[in-house]
Every structure is written in C-alpha cells, then in structure tokens.
N, C-alpha and C positions, 0 to 999 in steps of 0.2 A: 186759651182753648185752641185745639189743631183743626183747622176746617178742611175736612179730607173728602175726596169723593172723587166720581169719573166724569170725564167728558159725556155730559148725557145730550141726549136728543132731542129736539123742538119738534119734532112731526108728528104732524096732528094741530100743531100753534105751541107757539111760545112760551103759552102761562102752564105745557108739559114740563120743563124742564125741571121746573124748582119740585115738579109733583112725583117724576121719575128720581130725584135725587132722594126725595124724602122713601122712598119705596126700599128703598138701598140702605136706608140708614146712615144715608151721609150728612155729614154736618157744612161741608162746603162743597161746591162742584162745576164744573167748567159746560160752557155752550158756545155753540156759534149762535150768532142775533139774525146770521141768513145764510142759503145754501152757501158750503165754503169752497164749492169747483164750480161757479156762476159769478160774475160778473154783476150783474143786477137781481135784481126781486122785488118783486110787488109790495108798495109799504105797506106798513104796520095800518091795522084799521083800529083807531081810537077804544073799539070793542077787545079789541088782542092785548094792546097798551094795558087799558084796566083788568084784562083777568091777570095779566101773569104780574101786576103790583099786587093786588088780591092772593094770587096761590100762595106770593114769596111770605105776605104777613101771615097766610092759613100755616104753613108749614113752618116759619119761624128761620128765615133767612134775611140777611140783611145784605146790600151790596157788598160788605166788606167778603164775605164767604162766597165770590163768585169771579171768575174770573172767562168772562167771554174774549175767545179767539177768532182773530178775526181770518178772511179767508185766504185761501191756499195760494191763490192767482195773484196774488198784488204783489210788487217788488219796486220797495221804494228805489233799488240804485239801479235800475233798467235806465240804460242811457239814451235808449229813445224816447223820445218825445212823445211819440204820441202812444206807444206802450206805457210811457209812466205815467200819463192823463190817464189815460184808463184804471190806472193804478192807486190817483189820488183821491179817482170820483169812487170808487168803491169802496177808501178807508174810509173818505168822509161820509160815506151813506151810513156805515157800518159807525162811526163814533156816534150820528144823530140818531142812528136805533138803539145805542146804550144811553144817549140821552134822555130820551122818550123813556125809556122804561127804569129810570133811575139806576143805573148801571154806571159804576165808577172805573171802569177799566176796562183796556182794549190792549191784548194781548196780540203780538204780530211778531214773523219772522223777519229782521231786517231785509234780507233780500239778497241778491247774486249781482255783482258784477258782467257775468257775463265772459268774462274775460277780454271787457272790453275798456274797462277801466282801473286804474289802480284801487286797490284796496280802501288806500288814504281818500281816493275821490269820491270812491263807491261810500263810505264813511258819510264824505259830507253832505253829499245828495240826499242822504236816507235824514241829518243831522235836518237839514233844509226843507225837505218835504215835511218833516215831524211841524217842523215853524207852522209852515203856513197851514197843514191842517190843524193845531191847534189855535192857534190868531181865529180861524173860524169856528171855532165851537167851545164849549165849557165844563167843566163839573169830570172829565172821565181823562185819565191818565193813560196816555201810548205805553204800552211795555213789551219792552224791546227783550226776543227771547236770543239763548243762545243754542246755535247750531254746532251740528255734527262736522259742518265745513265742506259740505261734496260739492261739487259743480261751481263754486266759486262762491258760493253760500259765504256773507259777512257773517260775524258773531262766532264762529271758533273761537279763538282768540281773547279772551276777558279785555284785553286792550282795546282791538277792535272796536268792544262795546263800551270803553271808556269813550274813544273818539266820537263817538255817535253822540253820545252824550254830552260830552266839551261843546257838542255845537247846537246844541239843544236852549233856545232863547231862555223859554219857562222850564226853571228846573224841575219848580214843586209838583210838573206834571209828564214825569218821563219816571219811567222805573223799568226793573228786569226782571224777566221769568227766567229762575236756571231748570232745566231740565235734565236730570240726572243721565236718562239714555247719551245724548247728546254730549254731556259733559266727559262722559268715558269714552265717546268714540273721539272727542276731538284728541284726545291724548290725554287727560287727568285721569289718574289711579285713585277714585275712591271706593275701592274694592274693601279697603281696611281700614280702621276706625284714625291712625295715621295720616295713611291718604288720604284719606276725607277731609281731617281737620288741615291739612298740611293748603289743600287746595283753596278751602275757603277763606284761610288767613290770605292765600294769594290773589283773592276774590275780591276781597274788603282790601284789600291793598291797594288794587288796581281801578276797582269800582265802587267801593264802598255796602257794606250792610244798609245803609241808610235808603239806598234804592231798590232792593229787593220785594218784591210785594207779590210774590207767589215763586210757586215750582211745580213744575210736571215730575211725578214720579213714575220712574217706568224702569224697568230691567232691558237687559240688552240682549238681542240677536247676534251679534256683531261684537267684534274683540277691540280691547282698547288701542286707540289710536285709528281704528280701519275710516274712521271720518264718511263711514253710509248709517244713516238712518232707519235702523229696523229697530222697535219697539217691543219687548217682552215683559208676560207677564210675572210679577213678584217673584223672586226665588226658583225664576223657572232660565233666567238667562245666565250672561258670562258676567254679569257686577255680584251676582249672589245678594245676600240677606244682610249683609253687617253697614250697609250705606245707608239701610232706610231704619236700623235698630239708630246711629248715629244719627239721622234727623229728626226721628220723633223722640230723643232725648237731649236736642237742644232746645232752651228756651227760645233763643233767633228767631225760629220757624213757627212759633204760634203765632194768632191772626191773621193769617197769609194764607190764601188758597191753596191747597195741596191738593191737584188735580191728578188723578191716573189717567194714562191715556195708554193703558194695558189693552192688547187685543181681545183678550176675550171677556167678553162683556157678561158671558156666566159666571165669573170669576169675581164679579166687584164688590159684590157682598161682601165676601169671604176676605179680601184681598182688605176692605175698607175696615174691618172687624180684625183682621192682623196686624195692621199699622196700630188700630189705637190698643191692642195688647201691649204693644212696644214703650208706649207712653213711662 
C-alpha cells in the first residue's frame, strides 16, 4: 500500500492531525509533534497524548503511515557548544513527544556546517549527536533527510549521508527521507524515468534501500543543480510529472510515508488523488 498525504497541521492539538489527514483522503501524512520555528513548547497533557492515540485508531492510521518532522532550528553540526545544546535539548524533547504518542519516527535535516567545519567533521558531529540522543530514548528512528545543499546544508551528496550513517552506533535506528525537490536541486536528473532509475541505483549503492523509510514529494521552483530550496506544487514546477508516475510504479516505495510538502494546501486533495491514479 502507498501511504500518501501532506504535511498537515496540529493547531488546535495534536490528536488534529490524523483527523485533518483523514479529511484529505490520505492514507499516510506527515506533522510536526511541536511548533517547528520554537525552540521549546509546553508538554503534551496526558489528555492530548490519549485523543490523538484515539483519532489515529478512529481513522485507521498506524505509526508506520506517519512520518513527523522534527524542527526547523536544530542543527546537529553547529559547532558551538552551546548552539548545539540548544539543539540536542530540542531533538530530544521532540523524539520523547513521538514517544509519548507512539510515533516511530523522527524526520530531521542533518544540519550546516556553517562554514566552519569540514564536511567530514560536520558528518561526524551530527553521526555523534545521533548516539547520544538515541542511548536516551527508544522505540522511534532519526531519519536523516536530504538537502538541496545551500548554506553549507550536509546531505546533498548521497555520500554525505552514507557518512552520517558509518557513524551511527544503533543502526536498526537511523534511516533516510529523500526528498524529490531537494534531490533535483542538488544536481540528480530525475526529470526522466532514466534519470530516476539511474540515480536511485546510485542511492542504494551508496546508502542502501534498506534505510529508506519515507520521501517528501514535491516539484521544484528552482532548476536542477541551482542547490536552493523552493518547493512546487505537482506538475506545476521544473521536475514535471514523470518522477512521481516512476515512484508510485515502484514496489520500493510502498509502506513508507509519502509525504507532500506542496505549497498550496488547496491542492492536496487533488494532488493525493493523482498520485494514487498513477498506481
């Protein structure tokens, strides 16, 4: 089955999310667990915990169809100190809120060097903060997404996030989100059903299929290789329609969250109802 859906909204409480997805007619769909441009947030009240276990069994969602994003602000390879405390104390809030609400994965961008450390360093840091916030918590896997590469963003590079991984203690608990926008702006051509397949053999090559456990789908603003981050809706950017007809006609990509994170959110209906034509 292809669990497809949009980055929906908690406002209003948490146990909205699975209830907004289900409105849409998605079958899977992505959330933050807290505001994602805040630093901190008032915990979960044991009352929030039980509605949205509650909406997820009303609507017929199970953790595997979900895939929360964690926030904007944290950057595991910030080389200061006390920027990247700030950093750890926010993933780990954020992994103990997918705890709490039986949520098996925590979706993150590795982060930016800064231009103050090499790439290889930047790698290990994010490799090493992964440790120790996993050694504290259980049950919900880091997944390491990849970037468009701007500003010193790790994760361009499929290697990149082999390295990340190399240094990852617990393997069984580390996987990758590829995000289509991102994958065409760091410079892969999966414009054509070719390119597509051409890149993900260089994927599993590099990373393996084995750690994949979702993907953001999104069209591009931005032309391939330009390495910025603007996100378009379906068939409306520069990747066009033959990327997402080639993923929802590989087997690979079932069970796996297939999250849009398309800007216009009048669009996801329609948008979640053309992917599974594609089937």
């Amino acid at each position: 089955m292809y669990y497809i859906g949009p980055h929906v909204s908690i406002g209003g409480g948490v146990a909205n999310a699975p209830k907004n997805a289900k409105a849409l007619g998605a079958t899977g769909f992505g959330m933050f667990v807290k505001n994602q441009r805040q630093w901190t947030a008032a915990p979960y009240a044991p009352a929030d915990i039980e509605a949205f276990k509650h909406q997820m069994a009303v609507d017929g969602y199970t953790a595997a169809q979900v895939m929360p994003h964690a926030g904007y602000l944290i950057n595991l390879a910030n080389p200061d100190e006390e920027a990247h405390a700030k950093s750890m104390g926010s993933l780990m809030d954020e992994l103990r809120r997918c705890m709490s609400l039986g949520l098996d994965k925590l979706n993150f961008h590795p982060g930016s060097h800064l231009r103050k450390l090499t790439p290889q360093e930047a790698c290990a840091r994010v490799a090493q903060s992964m440790n120790t916030a996993l050694a504290q918590t259980q049950g919900v896997t880091l997944v390491i997404e990849n970037t468009a590469g701007s500003g010193g963003n790790l994760g361009a590079p499929f290697e990149e996030l082999r390295a990340i991984i190399d240094g990852v203690d617990d393997k069984s608990r580390v996987g990758v989100c590829l995000d289509t926008m991102h994958t065409f702006a760091a410079g892969f051509d999966i414009r054509t059903r070719d390119g597509f397949l051409a890149t993900m053999e260089h994927f599993d090559r590099t990373v393996g299929f084995t750690y994949l456990r979702g993907m953001h789908i999104n069209d591009s603003k931005v032309a391939l290789n330009s390495h910025v981050d603007r996100h378009e809706s379906l068939g409306q950017g520069l990747l066009g329609i033959e990327v997402f007809r080639c993923i929802m006609a590989d087997a690979r990509f079932e069970n796996m969250p297939l999250v849009l994170e398309t800007p216009n959110e009048t669009l996801w209906e329609r948008e979640i109802q053309q992917l599974m034509e594609m089937r």
